[in-house]
C-alpha positions in Angstrom: 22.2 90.7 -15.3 19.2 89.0 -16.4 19.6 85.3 -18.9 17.4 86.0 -22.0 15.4 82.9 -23.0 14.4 82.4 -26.6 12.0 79.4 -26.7 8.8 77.8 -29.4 5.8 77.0 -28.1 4.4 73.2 -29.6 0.9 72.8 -29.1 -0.8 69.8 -27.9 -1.6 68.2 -31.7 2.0 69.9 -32.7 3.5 67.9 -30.3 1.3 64.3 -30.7 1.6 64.6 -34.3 5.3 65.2 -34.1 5.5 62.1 -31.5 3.7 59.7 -33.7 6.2 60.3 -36.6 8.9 59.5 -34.4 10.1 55.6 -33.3 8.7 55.2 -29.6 10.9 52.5 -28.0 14.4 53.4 -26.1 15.6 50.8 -23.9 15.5 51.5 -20.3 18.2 52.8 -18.8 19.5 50.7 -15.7 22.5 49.0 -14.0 23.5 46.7 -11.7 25.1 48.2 -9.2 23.5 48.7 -5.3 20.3 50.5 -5.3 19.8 53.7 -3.9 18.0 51.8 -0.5 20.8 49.7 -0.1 19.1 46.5 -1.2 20.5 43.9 -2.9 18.3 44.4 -6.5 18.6 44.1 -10.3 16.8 45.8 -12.8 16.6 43.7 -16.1 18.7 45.2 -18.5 16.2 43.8 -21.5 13.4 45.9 -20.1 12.4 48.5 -22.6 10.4 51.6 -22.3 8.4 53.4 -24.6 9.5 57.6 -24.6 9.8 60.1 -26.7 12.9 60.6 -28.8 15.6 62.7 -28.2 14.4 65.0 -30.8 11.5 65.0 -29.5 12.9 65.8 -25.6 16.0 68.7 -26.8 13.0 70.8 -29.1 10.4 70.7 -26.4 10.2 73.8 -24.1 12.0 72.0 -21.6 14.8 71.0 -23.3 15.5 74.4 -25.2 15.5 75.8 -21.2 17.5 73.0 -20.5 19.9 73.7 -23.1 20.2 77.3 -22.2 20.4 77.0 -19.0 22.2 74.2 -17.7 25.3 75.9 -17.8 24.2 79.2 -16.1 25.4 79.5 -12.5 22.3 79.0 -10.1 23.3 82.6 -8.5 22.6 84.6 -11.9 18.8 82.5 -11.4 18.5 84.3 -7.8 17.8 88.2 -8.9 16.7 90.2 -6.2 12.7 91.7 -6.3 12.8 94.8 -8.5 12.0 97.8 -7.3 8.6 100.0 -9.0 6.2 97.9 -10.8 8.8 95.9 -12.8 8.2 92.2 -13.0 10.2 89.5 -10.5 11.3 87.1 -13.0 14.6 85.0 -13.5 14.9 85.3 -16.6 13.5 86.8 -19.9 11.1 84.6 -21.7 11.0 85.0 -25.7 8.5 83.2 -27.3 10.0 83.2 -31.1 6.6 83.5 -33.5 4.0 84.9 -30.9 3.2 88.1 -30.3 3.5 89.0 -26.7 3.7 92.1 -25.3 5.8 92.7 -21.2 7.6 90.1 -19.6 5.6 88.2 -17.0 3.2 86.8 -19.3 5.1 84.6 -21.3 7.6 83.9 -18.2 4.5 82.2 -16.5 3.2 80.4 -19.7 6.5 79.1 -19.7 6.4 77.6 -17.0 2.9 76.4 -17.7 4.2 74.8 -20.5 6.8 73.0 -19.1 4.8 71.5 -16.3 2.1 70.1 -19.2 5.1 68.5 -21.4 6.3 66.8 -18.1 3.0 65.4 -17.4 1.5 65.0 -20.8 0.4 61.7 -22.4 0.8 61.6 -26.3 -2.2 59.6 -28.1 -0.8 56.6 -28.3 -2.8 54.4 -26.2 -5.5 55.3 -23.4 -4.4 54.9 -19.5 -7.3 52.3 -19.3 -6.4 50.4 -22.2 -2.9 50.0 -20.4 -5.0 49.5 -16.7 -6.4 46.7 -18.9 -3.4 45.1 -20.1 -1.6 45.5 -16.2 -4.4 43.9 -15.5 -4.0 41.1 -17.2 -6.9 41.5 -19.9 -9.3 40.0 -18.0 -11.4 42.7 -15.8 -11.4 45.8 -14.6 -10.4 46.3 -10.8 -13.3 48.7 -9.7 -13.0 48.3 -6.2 -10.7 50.5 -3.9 -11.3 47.5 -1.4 -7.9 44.6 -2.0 -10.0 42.5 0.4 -13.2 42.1 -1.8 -11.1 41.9 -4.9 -12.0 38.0 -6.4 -8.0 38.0 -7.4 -5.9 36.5 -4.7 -2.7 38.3 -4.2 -0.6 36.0 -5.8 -2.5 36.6 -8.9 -2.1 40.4 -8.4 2.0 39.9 -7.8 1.5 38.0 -10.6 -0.1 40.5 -12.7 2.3 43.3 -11.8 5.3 41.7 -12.1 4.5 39.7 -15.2 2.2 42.1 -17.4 3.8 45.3 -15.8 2.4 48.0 -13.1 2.7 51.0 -14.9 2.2 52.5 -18.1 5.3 51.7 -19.2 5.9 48.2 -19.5 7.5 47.2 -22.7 5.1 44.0 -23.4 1.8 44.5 -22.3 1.4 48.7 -22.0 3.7 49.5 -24.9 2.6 52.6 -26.8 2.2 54.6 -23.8 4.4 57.9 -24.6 4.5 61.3 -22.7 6.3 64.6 -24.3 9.3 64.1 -22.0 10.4 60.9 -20.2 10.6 62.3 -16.8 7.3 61.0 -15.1 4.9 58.5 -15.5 1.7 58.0 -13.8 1.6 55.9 -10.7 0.1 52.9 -10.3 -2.9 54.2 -8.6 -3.8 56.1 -11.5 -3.5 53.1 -14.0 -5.1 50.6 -11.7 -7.8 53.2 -10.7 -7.7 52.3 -7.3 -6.4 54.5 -3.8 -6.0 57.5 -3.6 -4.1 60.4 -5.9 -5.6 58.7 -9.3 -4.1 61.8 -11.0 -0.9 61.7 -9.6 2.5 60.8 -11.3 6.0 60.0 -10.4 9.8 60.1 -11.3 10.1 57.6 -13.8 12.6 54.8 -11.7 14.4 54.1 -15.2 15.5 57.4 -15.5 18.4 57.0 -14.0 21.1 58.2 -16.8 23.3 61.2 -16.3 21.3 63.3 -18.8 17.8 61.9 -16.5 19.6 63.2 -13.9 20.8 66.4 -15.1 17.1 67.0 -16.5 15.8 66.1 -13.1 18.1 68.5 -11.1 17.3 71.3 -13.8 13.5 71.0 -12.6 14.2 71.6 -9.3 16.0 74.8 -10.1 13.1 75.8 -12.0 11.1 75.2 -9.0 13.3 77.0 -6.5 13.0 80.0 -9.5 9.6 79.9 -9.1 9.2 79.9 -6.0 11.4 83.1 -5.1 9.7 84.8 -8.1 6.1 83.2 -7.3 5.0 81.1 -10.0 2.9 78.4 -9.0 3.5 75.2 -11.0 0.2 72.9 -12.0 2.2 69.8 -10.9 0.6 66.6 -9.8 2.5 64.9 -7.2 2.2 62.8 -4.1 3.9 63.1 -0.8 5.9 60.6 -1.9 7.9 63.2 -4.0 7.8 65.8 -1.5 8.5 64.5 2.1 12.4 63.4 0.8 12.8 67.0 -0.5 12.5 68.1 3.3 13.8 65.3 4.4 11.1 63.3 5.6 11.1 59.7 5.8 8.7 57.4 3.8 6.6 54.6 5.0 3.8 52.3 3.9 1.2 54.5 3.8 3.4 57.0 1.3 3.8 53.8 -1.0 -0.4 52.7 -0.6 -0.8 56.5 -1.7 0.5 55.1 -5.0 0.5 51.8 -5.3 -2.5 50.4 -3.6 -2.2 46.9 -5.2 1.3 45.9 -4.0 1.0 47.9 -0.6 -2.0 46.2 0.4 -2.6 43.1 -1.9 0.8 42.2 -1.0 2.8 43.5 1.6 -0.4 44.1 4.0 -1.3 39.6 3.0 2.2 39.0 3.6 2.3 40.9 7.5 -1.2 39.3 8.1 -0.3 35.7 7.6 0.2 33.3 10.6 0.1 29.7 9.4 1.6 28.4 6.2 -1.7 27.2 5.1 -3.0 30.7 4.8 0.6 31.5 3.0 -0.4 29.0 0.4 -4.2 30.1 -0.1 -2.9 33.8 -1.0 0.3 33.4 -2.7 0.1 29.6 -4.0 3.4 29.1 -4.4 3.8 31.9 -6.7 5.7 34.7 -5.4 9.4 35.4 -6.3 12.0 37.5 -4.9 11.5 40.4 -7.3 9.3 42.9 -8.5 8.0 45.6 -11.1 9.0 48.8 -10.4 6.2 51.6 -10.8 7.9 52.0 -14.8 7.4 48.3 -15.4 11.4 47.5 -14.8 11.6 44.4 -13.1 14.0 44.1 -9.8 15.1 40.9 -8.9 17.2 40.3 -5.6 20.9 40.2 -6.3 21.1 37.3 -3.8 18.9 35.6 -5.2 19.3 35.9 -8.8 20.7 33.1 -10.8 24.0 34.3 -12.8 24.0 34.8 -16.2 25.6 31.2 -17.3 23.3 29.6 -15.1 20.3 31.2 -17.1 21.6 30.4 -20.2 21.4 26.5 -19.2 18.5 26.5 -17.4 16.3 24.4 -19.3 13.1 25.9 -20.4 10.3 25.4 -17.5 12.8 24.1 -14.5 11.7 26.1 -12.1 14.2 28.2 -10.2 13.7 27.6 -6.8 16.7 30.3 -4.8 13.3 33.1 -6.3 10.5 31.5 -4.9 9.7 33.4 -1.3 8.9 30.6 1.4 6.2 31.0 4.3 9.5 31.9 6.8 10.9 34.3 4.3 7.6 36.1 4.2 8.8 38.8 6.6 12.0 39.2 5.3 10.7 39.7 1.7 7.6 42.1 2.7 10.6 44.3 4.0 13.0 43.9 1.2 9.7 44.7 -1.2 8.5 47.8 0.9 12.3 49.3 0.8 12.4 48.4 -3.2 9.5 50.4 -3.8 9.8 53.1 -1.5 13.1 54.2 -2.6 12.4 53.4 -6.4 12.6 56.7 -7.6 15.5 58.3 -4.5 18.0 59.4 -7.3 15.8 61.3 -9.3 14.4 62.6 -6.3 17.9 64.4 -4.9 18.3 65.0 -8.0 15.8 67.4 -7.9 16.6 68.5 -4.4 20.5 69.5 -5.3 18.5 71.4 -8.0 16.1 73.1 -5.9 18.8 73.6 -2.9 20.8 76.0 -5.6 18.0 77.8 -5.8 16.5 78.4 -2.3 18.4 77.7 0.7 18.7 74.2 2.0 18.3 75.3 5.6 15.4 76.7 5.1 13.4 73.8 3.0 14.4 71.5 6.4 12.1 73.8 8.2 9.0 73.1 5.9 6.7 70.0 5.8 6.3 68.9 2.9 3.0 70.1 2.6 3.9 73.5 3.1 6.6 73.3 0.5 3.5 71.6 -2.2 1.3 74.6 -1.7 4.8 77.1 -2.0 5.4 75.5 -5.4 2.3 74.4 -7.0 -0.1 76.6 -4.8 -3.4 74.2 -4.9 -5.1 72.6 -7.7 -8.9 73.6 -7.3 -10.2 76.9 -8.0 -11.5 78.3 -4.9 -13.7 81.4 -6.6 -14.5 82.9 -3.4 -10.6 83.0 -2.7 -10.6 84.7 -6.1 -12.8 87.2 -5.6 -11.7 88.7 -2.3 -8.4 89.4 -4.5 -10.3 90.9 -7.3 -9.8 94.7 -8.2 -12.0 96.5 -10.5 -11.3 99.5 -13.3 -14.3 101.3 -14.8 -16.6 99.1 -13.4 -18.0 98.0 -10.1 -18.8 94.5 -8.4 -22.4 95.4 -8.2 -22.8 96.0 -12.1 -24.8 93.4 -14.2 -22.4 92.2 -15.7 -19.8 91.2 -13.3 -22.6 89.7 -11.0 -22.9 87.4 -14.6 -19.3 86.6 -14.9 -19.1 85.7 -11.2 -22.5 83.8 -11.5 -20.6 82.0 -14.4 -17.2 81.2 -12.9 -19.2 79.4 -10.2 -20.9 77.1 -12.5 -17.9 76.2 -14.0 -16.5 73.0 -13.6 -12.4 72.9 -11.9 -11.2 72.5 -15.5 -12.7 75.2 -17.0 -11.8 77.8 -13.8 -8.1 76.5 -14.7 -8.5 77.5 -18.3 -9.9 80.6 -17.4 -7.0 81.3 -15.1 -4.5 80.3 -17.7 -6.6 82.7 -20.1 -5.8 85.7 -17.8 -2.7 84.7 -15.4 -0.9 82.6 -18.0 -0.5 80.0 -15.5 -3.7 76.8 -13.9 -3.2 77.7 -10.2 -4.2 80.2 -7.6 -2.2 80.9 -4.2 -3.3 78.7 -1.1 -4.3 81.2 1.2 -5.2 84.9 1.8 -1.7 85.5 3.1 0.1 83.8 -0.2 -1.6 86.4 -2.1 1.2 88.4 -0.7 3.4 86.6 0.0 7.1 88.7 -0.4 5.7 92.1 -0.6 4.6 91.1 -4.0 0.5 91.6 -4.2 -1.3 88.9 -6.8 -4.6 90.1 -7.3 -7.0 89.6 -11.0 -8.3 93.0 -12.4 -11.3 93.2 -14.1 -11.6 96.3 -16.5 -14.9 97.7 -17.8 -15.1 99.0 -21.4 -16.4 102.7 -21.5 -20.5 103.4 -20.7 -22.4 102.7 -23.8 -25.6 104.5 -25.1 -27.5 101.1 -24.8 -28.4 101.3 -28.3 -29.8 97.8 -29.9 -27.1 97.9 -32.8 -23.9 98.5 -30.6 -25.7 95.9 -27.6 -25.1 93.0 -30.9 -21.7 94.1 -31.3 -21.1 94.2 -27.7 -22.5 90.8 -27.0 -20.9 89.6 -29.9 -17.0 90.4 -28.6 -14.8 88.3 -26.9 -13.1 88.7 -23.3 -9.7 90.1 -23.7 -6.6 89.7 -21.4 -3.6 91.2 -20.2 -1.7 87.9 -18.7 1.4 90.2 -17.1 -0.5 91.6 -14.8 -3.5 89.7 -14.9 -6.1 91.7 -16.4 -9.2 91.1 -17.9 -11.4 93.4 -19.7 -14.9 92.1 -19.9 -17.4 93.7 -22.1 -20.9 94.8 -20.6 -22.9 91.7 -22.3 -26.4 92.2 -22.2 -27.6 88.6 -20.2 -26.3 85.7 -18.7 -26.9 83.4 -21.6 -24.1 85.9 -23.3 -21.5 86.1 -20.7 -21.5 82.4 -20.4 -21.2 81.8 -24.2 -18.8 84.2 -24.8 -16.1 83.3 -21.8 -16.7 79.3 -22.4 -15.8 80.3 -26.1 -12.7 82.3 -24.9 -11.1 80.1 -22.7 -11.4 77.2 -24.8 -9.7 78.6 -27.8 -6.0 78.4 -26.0 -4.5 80.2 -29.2 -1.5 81.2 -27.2 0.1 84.5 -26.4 -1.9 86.7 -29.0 -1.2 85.0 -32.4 1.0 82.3 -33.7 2.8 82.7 -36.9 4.3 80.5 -39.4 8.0 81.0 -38.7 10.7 78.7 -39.2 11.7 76.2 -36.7 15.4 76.0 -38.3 15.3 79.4 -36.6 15.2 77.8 -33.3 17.9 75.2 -33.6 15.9 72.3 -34.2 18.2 69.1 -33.4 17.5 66.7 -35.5 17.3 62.6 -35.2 20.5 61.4 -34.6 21.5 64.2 -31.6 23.1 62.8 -28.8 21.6 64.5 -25.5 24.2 64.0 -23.4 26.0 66.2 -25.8 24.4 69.0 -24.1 26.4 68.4 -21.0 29.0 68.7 -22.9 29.1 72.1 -24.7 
């Protein structure tokens, strides 16, 4: 028995304008007792994050899956491949107000969809103007070199822990808002330093039992992708992936990103010798806490003053049990380094008991993580020669004009537009890894390009020819491609097509009460509960 899914698509501006009607602020969701490394540390509970409301999160795509299918057991998500040429889906996708015709289409733009709204940044402020404010508001940080960077590393501890390090900080970055508050960009990304600038990562805040019920219900849409292959345009580091195979994280999994603290901080700290040197970089400024990537500030239990003490502290005694001495500089480099690598653990296994449900445990332990990346999200750039071995043709032949134009043409395209193409005829951003994932299971992936009958050539129907548009069959990823008459044509006409994204067909103006819009005042964690 198949679970029939009913959902409404929001569109990019939908969803912004929808966001910037709604109150942005929700305080951050922490507590007090051990972290999940064991360390003695504290978020501060006055921390507040900017996210979208929980209107906003139950009428997204996500949460109308989420509400759906939370409750379904994970064995009902696990249907065997059908036989025939009947689609390998979980479940039935219904997108209410669209006109789409099969099955696989929309079940692939869903997940399309859902990927985008974790990863999507409303227009409330630009990543650089919240690099900026990390920053400090002085300068930018150009340079992917902490050693020729004018700040010293007290100044960048400083920075982070004081202005925030990531685009989340209730002060400084406020006004940064994504569709749902799963993930946030890491550091490296807002900083614009390191590597994986367009990475993101669990939000560390997230820690509620609706976060955590969202988080696991990602990884069962993963594992039901992956035994029904979808690949998912999901941006994120090995830090994400290595505890889902349980690998173990180290330094060089946090300097993937967070450059600033891994190497303006805890590389200074390993490399000094003499407390002079301890003075020149830190200058008595470093304490014994720290920003996590979402801007929530971790301060060692030991060390933290309790509360009655902070209430008589007078303003500007300087609290002396935070300050990190040149003989603690070990001991703190470690306690930061474990902080940070295990910020986001629970939302991690979250994901894995999630995923785990899905596809067997035993055999994700036999995967690197890499392997598992490229199984879920396939890989991000458009390899057109990959494509084109895989490319079937229908009334038409590869040495025709015209499909020597559109190849000609899907080369010169830029990565971004050779993901909109694919989402034009595939409904989903990604191609398989390899030859072999192109059949992977039995199941053959392949893009088929169907010509339109011969024409007589004549100059009247050459302007009507030329002046159609690409059409596509996204179930089985088909395109039909009119014979254009040049070059010029068949790159106007497939730029114009791709960037039109008017979803499956035609959207029409039906009513969202239909859908079982929540309103304002709904209580998520009601969900849970029905």
């Amino acid at each position: 028995m198949r679970e029939r899914l009913q959902t409404r698509r929001q569109s990019n501006a939908t969803a912004a304008a929808s966001a910037s009607a709604a109150t942005a602020a929700a305080t951050a969701t922490a507590t007090n007792s051990q972290s999940d490394s064991a360390n003695a540390t504290s978020p501060d509970k006055n921390t507040t994050m900017p996210s979208a409301t929980q209107a906003e999160v139950a009428n997204s795509i996500f949460g109308q899956a989420f509400r759906r299918l939370i409750h379904i057991a994970p064995a009902l998500l696990r249907p065997g491949r059908p036989s025939g040429g009947h689609p390998h889906i979980g479940f039935e996708i219904k997108l209410r107000g669209e006109h789409a015709v099969g099955e696989a289409g929309p079940y692939r733009q869903f997940f399309t969809d859902v990927c985008r709204e974790l990863q999507e940044e409303l227009p409330r402020v630009s990543l650089a103007a919240a690099a900026a404010a990390a920053a400090g508001g002085t300068k930018e940080r150009k340079t992917d070199d902490a050693h020729e960077n004018k700040e010293t590393a007290a100044q960048v501890h400083t920075a982070l822990v004081n202005n925030g390090g990531g685009a989340s900080s209730s002060s400084s970055v406020s006004g940064v808002v994504y569709t749902l508050p799963f993930f946030i960009p890491c550091p490296n990304r807002l900083m614009q330093v390191g590597e994986n600038r367009d990475k993101m990562l669990p939000r560390p805040g997230a820690r509620s039992v609706v976060d955590l019920s969202g988080f696991e219900f990602l990884g069962r849409l993963m594992g039901v992708a992956i035994r029904t292959n979808v690949l998912l345009p999901l941006d994120l580091p090995s830090f994400f992936w290595k505890p889902l195979v349980g690998v173990g994280l180290d330094v060089t999994d946090l300097e993937g990103v967070d450059k600033t603290v891994a190497s303006g901080v805890i590389a200074k700290l390993e490399e000094c010798q003499q407390p002079q040197e301890f003075d020149q970089w830190f200058g008595g400024e470093l304490t014994w806490s720290t920003l996590l990537s979402d801007g929530v500030r971790a301060t060692h239990m030991r060390r933290r003053r309790p509360r009655q003490q902070q209430h008589s502290q007078e303003e500007g005694e300087d609290d002396d049990d935070l300050h990190v001495t040149f003989g603690e500089r070990a001991k703190f480099a470690e306690w930061l380094t474990r902080v940070r690598l295990n910020e986001s653990q629970r939302q991690i296994r979250a994901v894995g008991r999630g995923l785990a449900s899905i596809v067997p445990e035993e055999l994700l332990s036999l995967m690197t993580w890499q392997e598992l990346e490229r199984l879920v999200c396939g890989v991000p750039t458009i390899d057109v020669e990959l494509l084109k071995r895989h490319t079937e043709y229908s009334n038409c032949n590869e040495s025709d004009p015209h499909i020597q134009h559109f190849w000609t043409v899907l080369r010169e395209f830029s990565q971004e537009e050779r993901r909109k193409f694919l989402k034009f005829v595939w409904a989903q951003e990604r191609l398989p890894s390899s030859d072999a994932e192109f059949s992977r299971g039995g199941h053959k992936v392949r893009l088929l390009i169907k010509g339109p009958p011969q024409s007589n050539d004549s100059t009247d129907e050459a302007k009507t020819i030329d002046a159609s548009f690409p059409r596509a069959d996204t179930c089985f990823g088909n395109c039909l491609l009119p014979r254009y008459s040049s070059l010029e044509v068949m790159r106007r006409q497939l730029t114009l097509v791709i960037n039109l994204d008017a979803g499956m067909d035609a959207d029409e103006n039906a009513d969202v009460e239909e859908f079982g819009r929540f309103e304002e005042s709904v209580d998520l964690s009601e969900l849970l509960q029905q």
